[in-house]
VOVEXSE-960604 format. One record per residue (C-alpha): residue number from 0; x, y, z. Coordinates in steps of 0.02 Angstrom, whole numbers, plus 50000, padded with zeros to 5 digits. Each point is the difference from the previous one (the first is absolute). Layout:
> num, east, north, up
> NUM, X, Y, Z
...
***
This chain:
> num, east, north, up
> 0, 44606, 64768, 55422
> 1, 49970, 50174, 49918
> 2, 50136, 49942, 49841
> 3, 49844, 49864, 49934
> 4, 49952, 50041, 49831
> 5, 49808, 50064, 49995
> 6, 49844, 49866, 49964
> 7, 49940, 49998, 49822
> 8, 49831, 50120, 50082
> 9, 50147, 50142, 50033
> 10, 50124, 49981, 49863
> 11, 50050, 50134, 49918
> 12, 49888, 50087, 49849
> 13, 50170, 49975, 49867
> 14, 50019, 49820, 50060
> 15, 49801, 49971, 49975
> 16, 50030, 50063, 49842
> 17, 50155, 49883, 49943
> 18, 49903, 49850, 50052
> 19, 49856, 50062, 49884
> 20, 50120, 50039, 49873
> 21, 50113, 49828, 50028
> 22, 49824, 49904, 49952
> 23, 49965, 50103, 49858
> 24, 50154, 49955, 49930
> 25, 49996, 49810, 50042
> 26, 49822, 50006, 49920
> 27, 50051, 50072, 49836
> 28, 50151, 49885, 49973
> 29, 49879, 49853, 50028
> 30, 49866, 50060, 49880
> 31, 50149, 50034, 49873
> 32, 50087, 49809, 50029
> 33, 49827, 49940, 49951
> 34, 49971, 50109, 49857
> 35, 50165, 49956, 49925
> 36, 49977, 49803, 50021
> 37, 49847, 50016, 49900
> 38, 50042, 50104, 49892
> 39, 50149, 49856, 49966
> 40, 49864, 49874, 50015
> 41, 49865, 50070, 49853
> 42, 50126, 50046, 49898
> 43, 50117, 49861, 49982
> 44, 49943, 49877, 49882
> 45, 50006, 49816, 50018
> 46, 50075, 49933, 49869
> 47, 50044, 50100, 49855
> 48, 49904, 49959, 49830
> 49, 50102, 49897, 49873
> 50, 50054, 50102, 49828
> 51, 49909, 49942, 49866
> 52, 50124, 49892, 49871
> 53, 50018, 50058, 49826
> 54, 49882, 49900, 49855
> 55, 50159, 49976, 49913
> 56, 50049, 49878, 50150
> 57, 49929, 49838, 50021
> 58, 50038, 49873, 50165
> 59, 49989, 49819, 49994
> 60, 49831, 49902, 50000
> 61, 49961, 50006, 50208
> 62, 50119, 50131, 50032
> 63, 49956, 50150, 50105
> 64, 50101, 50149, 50019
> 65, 50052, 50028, 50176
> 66, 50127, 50148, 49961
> 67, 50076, 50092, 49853
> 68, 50134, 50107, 49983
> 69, 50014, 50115, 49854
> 70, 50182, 50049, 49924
> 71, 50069, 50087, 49840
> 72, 50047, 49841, 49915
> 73, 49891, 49886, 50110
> 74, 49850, 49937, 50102
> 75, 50012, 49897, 50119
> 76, 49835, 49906, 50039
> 77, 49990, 49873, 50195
> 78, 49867, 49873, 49971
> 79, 49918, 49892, 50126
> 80, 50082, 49863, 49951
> 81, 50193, 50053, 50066
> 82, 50025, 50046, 49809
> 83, 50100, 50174, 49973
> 84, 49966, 50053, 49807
> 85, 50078, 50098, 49897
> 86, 49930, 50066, 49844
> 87, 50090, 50122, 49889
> 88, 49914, 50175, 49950
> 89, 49927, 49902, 49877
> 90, 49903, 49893, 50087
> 91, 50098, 49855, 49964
> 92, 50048, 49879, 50132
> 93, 50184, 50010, 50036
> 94, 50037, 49882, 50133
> 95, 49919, 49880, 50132
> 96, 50084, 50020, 50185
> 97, 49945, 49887, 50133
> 98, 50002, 50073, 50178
> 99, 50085, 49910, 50130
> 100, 49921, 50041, 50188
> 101, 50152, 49978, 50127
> 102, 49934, 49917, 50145
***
């Protein structure tokens, strides 16, 4: 039985030394996984902040802008109440487009 690979108290000093360096490495890309995810984690914001509307724009009595979209000719406001708006550059109201939620 001379062909048995040596006991971990006789290895060899260059395998010693990839074991050592084998855990070094495993240790690093650990710390850096958890460095990334929270660096992802403070930096990514909830929810983004709503644009303020323009003064020349007025919604409805109740109404509450849940998104706008801005265009050239266009703005396109989403209220709470499944209402898409759309005002011309203006400020005037343009059109009145219920939203229909498929099911």
């Amino acid at each position: 039985m001379s062909d048995m690979l040596p006991s971990d108290e006789t290895s060899v000093p260059e395998i010693r030394f990839l074991k050592i360096l084998v855990t070094v490495l495993t240790a690093t890309m650990i710390a850096g996984l958890v460095t990334i995810v929270a660096i992802l984690v403070i930096r990514l914001p909830g929810q983004a902040p709503m644009p303020d509307l323009p003064e020349r724009i007025t919604l409805p009595k109740g109404a509450e802008a849940r998104a706008v979209t801005y265009a050239r000719d266009y703005t396109l406001v989403v209220t709470d109440q499944g209402e898409v708006l759309v005002y011309a550059p203006d400020g005037a109201l343009k059109r009145t487009v219920p939203l229909e939620y498929a099911d």
